[in-house]
DSSP file (Angstrom, degrees, kcal/mol; ACC not computed):
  #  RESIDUE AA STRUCTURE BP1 BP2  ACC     N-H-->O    O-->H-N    N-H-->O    O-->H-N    TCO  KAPPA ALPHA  PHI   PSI    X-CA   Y-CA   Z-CA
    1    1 A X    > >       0   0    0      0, 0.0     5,-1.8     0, 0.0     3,-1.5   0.000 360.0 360.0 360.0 -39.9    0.0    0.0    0.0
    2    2 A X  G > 5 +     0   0    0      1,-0.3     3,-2.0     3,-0.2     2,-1.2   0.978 360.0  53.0 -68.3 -61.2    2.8    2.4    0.9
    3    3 A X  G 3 5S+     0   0    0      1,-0.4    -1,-0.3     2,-0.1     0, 0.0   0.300 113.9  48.0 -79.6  25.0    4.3    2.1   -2.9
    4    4 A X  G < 5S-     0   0    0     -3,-1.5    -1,-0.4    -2,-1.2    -2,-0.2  -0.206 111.9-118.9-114.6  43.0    0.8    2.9   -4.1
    5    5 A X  T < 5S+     0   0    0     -3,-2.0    -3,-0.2     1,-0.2    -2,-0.1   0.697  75.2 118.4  42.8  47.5    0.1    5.8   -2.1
    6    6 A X     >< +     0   0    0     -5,-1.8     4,-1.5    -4,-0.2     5,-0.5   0.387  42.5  98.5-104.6  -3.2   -3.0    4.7    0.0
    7    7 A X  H >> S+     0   0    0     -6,-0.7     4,-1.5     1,-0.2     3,-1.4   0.862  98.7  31.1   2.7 -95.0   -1.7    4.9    3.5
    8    8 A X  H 3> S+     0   0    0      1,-0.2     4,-2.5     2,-0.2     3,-0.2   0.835 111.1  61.9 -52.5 -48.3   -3.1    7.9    3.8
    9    9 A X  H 34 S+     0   0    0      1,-0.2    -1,-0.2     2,-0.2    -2,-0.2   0.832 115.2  34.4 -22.0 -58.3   -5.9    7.5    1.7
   10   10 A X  H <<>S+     0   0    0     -4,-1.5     6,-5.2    -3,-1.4     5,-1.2   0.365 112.4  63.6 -80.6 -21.1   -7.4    4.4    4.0
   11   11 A X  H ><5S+     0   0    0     -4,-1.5     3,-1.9    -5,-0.5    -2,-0.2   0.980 108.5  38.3 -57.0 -74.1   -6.1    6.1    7.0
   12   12 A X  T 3<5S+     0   0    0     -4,-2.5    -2,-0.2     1,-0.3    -1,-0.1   0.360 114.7  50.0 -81.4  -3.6   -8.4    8.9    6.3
   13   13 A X  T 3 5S-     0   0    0     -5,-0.2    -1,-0.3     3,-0.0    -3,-0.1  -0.079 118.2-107.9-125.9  32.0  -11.8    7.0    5.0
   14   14 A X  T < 5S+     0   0    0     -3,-1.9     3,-0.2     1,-0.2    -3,-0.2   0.634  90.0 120.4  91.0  -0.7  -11.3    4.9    8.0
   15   15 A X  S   <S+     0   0    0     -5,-1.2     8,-1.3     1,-0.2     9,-0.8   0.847  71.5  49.6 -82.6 -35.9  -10.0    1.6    5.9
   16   16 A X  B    S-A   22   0A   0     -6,-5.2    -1,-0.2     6,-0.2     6,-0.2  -0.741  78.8-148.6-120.6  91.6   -6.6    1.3    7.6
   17   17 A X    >   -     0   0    0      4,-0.7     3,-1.5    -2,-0.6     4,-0.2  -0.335  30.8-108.7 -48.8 135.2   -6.4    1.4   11.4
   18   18 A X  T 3  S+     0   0    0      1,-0.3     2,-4.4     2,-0.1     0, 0.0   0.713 124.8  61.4 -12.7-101.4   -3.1    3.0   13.1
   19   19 A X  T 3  S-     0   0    0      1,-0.2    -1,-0.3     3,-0.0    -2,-0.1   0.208 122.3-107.6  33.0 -14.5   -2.4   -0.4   13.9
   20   20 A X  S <  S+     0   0    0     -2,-4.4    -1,-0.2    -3,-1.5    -2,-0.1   0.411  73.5 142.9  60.5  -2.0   -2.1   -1.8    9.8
   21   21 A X        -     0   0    0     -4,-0.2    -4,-0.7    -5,-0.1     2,-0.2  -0.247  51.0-141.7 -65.3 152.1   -5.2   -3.4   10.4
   22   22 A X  B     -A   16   0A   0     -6,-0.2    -6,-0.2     1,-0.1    -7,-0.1  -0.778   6.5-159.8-105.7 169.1   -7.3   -3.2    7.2
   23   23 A X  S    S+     0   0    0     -8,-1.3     2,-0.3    -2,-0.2    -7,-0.1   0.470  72.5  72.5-126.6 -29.3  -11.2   -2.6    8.3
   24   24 A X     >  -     0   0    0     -9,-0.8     4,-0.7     1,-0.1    -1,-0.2  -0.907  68.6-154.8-105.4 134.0  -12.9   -3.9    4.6
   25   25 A X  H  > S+     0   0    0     -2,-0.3     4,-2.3     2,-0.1     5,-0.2   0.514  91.5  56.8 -50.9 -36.4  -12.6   -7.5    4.2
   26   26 A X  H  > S+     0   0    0      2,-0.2     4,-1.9     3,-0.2    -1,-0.1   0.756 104.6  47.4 -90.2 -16.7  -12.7   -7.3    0.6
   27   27 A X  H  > S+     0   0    0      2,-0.2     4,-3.0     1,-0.2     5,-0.4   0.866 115.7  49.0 -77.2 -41.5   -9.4   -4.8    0.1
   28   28 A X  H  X S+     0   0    0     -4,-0.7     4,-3.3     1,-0.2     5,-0.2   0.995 113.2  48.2 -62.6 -23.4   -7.4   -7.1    2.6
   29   29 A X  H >X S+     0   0    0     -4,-2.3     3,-1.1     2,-0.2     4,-1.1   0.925 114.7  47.1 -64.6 -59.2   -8.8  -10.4    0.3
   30   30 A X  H 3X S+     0   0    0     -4,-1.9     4,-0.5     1,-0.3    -1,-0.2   0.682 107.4  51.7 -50.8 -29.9   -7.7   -8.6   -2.7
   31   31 A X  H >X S+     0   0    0     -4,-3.0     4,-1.6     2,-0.2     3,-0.9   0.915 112.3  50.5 -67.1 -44.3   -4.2   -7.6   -1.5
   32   32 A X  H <X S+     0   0    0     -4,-3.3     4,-1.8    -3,-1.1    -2,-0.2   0.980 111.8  44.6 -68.8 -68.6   -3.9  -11.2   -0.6
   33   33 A X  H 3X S+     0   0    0     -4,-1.1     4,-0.9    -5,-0.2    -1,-0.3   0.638 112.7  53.9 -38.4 -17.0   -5.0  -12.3   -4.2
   34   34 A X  H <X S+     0   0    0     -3,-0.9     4,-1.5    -4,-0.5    -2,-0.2   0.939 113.9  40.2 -93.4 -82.8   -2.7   -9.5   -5.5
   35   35 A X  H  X S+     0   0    0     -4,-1.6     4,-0.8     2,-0.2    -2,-0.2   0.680 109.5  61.2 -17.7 -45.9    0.5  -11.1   -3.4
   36   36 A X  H >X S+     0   0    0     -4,-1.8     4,-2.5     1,-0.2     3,-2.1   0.999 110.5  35.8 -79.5 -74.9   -0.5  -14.5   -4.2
   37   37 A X  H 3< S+     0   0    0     -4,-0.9     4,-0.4     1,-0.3    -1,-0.2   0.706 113.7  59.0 -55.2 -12.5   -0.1  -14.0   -8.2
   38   38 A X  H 3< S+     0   0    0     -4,-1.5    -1,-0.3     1,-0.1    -2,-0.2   0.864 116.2  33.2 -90.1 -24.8    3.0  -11.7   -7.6
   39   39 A X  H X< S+     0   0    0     -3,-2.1     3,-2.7    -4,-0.8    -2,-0.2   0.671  97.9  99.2-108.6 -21.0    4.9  -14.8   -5.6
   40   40 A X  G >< S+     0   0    0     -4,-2.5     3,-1.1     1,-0.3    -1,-0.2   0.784  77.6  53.1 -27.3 -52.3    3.1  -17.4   -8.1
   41   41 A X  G 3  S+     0   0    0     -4,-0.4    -1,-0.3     1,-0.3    -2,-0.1   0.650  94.3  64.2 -52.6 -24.3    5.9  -17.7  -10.1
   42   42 A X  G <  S+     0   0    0     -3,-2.7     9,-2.0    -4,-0.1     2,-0.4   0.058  78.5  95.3 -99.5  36.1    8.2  -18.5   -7.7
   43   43 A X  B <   -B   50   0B   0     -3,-1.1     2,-0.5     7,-0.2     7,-0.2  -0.956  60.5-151.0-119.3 153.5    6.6  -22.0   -6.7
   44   44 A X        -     0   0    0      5,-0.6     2,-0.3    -2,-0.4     3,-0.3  -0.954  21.6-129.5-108.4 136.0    8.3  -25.3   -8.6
   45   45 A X  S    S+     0   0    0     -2,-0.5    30,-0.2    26,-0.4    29,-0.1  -0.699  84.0  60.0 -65.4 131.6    5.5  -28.0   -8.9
   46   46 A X  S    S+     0   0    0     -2,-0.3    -1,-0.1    29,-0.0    22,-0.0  -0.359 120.5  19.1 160.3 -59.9    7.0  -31.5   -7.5
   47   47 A X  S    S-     0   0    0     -3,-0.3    -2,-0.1    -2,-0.1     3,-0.1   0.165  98.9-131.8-108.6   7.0    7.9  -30.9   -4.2
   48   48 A X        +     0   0    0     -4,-0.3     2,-0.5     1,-0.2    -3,-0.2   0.688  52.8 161.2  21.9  42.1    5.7  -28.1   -4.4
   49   49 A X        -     0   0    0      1,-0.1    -5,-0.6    -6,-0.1    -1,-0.2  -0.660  41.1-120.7 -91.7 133.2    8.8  -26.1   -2.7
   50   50 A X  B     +B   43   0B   0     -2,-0.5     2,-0.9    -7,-0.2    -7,-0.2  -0.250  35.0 179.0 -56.1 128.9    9.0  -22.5   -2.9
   51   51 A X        +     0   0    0     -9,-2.0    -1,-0.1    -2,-0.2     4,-0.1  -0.866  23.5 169.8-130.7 132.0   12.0  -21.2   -4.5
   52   52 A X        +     0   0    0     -2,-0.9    -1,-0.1     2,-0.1    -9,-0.1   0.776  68.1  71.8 -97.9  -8.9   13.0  -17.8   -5.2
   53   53 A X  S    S-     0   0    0    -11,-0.1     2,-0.6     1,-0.0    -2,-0.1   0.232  90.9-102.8 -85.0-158.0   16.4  -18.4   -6.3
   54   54 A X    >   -     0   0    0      1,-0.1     3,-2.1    32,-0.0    11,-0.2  -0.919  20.9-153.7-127.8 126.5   17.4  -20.2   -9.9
   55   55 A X  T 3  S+     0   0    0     -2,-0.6    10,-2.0     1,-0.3    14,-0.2   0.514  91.6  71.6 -79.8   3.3   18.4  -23.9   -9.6
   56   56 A X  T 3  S+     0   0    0      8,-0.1     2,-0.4    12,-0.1    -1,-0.3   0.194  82.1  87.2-112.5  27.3   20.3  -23.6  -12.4
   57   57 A X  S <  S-     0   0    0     -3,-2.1     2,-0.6     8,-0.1     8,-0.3  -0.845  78.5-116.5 -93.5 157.9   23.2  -21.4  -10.6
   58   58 A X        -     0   0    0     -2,-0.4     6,-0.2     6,-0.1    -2,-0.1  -0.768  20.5-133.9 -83.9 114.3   25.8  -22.9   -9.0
   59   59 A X    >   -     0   0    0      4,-1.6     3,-1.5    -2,-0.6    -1,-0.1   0.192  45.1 -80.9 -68.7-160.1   26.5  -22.8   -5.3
   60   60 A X  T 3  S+     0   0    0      1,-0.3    -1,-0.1     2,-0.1    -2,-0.1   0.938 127.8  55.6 -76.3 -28.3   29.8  -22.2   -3.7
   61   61 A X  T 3  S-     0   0    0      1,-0.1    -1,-0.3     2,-0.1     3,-0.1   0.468 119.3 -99.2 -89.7   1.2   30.8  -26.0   -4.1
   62   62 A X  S <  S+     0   0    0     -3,-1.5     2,-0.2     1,-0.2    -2,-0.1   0.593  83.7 117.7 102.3  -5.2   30.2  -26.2   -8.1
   63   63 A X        -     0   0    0     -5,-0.1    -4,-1.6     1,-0.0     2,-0.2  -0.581  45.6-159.6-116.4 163.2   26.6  -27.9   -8.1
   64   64 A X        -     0   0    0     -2,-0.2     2,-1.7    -6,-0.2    -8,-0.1  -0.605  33.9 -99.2-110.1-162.8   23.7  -26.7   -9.3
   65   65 A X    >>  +     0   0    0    -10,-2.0     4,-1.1    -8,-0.3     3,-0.7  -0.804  35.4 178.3-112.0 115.4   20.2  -28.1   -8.1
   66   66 A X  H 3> S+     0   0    0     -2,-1.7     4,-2.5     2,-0.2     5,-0.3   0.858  78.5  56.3 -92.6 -20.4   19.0  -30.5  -10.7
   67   67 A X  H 34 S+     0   0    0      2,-0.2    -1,-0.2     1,-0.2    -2,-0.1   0.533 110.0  42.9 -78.3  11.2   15.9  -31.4   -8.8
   68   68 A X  H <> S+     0   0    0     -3,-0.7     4,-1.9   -13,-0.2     5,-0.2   0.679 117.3  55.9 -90.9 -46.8   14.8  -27.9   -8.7
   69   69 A X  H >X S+     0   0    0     -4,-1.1     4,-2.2     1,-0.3     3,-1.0   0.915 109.6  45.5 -35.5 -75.0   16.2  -28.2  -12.5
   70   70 A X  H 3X S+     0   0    0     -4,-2.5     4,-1.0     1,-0.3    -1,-0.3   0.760 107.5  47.7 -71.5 -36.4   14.1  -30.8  -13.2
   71   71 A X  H 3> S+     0   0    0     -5,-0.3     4,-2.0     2,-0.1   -26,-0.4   0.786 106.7  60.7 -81.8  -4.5   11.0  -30.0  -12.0
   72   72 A X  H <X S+     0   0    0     -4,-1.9     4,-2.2    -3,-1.0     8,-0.5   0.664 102.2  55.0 -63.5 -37.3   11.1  -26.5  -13.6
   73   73 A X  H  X S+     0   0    0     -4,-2.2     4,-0.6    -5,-0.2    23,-0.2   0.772 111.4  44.4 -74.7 -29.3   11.4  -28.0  -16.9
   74   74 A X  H  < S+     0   0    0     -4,-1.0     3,-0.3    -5,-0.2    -2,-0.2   0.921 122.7  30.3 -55.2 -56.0    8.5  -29.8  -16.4
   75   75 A X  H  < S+     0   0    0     -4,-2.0    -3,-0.2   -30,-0.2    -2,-0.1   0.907 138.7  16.4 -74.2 -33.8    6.2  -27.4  -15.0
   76   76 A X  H >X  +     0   0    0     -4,-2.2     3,-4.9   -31,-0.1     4,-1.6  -0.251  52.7 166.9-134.0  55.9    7.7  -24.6  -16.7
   77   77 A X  H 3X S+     0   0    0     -4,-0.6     4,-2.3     1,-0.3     5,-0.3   0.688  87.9  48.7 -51.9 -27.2   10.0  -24.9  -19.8
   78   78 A X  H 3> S+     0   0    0      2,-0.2     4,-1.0     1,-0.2    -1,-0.3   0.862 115.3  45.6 -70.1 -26.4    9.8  -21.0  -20.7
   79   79 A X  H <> S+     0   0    0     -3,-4.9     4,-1.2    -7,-0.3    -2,-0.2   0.937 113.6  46.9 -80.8 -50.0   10.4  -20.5  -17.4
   80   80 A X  H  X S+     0   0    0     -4,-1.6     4,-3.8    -8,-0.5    -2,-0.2   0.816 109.0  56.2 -27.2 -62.5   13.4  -23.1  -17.4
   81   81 A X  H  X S+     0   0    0     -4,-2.3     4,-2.7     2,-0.2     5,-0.3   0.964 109.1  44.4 -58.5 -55.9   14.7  -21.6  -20.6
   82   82 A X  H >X S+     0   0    0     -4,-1.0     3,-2.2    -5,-0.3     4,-1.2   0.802 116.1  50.4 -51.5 -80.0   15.0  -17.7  -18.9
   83   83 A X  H 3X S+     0   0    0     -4,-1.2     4,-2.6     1,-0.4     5,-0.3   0.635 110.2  51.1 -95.4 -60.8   16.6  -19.3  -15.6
   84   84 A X  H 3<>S+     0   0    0     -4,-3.8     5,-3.4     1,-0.3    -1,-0.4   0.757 110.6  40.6 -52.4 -52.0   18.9  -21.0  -17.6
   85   85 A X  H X<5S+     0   0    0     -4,-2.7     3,-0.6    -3,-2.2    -1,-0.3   0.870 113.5  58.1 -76.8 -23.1   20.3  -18.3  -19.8
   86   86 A X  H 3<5S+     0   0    0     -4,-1.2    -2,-0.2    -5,-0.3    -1,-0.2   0.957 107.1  50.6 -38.0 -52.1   20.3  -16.0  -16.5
   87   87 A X  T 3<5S-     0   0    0     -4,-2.6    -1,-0.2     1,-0.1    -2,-0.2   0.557 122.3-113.7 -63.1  -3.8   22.5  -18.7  -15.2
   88   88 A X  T < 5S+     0   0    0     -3,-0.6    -3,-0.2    -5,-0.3    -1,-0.1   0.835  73.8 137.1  66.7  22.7   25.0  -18.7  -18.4
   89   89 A X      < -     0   0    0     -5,-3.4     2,-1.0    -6,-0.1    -1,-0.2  -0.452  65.8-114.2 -96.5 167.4   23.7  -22.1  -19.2
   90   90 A X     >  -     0   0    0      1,-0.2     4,-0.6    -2,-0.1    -5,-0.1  -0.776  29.1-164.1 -79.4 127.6   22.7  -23.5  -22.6
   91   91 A X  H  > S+     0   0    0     -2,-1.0     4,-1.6     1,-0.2     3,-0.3   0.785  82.1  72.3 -82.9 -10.4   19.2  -24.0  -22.1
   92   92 A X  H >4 S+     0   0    0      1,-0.2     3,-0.7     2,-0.2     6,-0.4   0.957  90.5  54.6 -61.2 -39.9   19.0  -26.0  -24.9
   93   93 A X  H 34 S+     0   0    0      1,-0.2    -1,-0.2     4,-0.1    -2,-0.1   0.762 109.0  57.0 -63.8 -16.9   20.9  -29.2  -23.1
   94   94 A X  H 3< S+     0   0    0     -4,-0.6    -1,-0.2    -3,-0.3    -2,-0.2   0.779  85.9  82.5 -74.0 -32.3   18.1  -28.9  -20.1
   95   95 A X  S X< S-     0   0    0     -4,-1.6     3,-1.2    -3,-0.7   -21,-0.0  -0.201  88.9-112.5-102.4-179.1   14.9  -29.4  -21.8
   96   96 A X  T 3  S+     0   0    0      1,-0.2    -1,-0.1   -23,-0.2    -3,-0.0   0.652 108.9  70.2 -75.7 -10.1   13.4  -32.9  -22.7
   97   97 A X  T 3   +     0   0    0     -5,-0.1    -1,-0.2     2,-0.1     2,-0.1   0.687  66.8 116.7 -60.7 -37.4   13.9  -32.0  -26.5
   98   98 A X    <   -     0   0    0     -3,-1.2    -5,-0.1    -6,-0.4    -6,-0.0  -0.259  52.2-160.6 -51.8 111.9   17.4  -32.3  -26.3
   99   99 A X              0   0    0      1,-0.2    -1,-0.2    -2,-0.1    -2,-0.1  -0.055 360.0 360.0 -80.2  38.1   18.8  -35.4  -28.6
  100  100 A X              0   0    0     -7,-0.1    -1,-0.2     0, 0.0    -2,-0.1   0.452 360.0 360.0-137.8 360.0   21.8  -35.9  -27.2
């Protein structure tokens, strides 16, 4: 709410208690639906574990996470593809297309 300017707005028509409390049910459901699609992305279907990171970087020891890897390509091969070239990988050798 503060990096859209209604603080004050909701303050002053009574919506937002001192406190943070919100007073309408329906703004706080909708900030939650609003949250929920902004962090959507960041869930892998498998283990259904949240990740925010990229499984295809390498930690300090040289490895990446191929079972983040691998369920990313499943659930999300565009997604896969982005992570991958962030990471300075080929994405072509990750996905299931790959003859080799």
């Amino acid at each position: 709410m503060k990096k859209l300017g209604l603080v004050n707005a909701y303050k002053a028509k009574g919506i937002l208690l001192p406190d943070g409390a919100l007073t309408d049910p329906q703004i706080a459901k909708a900030f939650h639906a609003i949250g929920e699609a902004m962090f959507r992305e960041d869930t892998i279907d498998g283990n259904a574990a949240l990740s925010g990171g990229n499984p295809f970087k390498r930690n300090a020891a040289g490895e990446r996470n191929l079972t983040g890897i691998s369920a990313l390509v499943k659930s999300d091969p565009a997604r896969a593809r982005r992570l991958a070239r962030e990471a300075g990988e080929n994405p072509d050798l990750w996905m299931p297309n790959n003859p080799l």
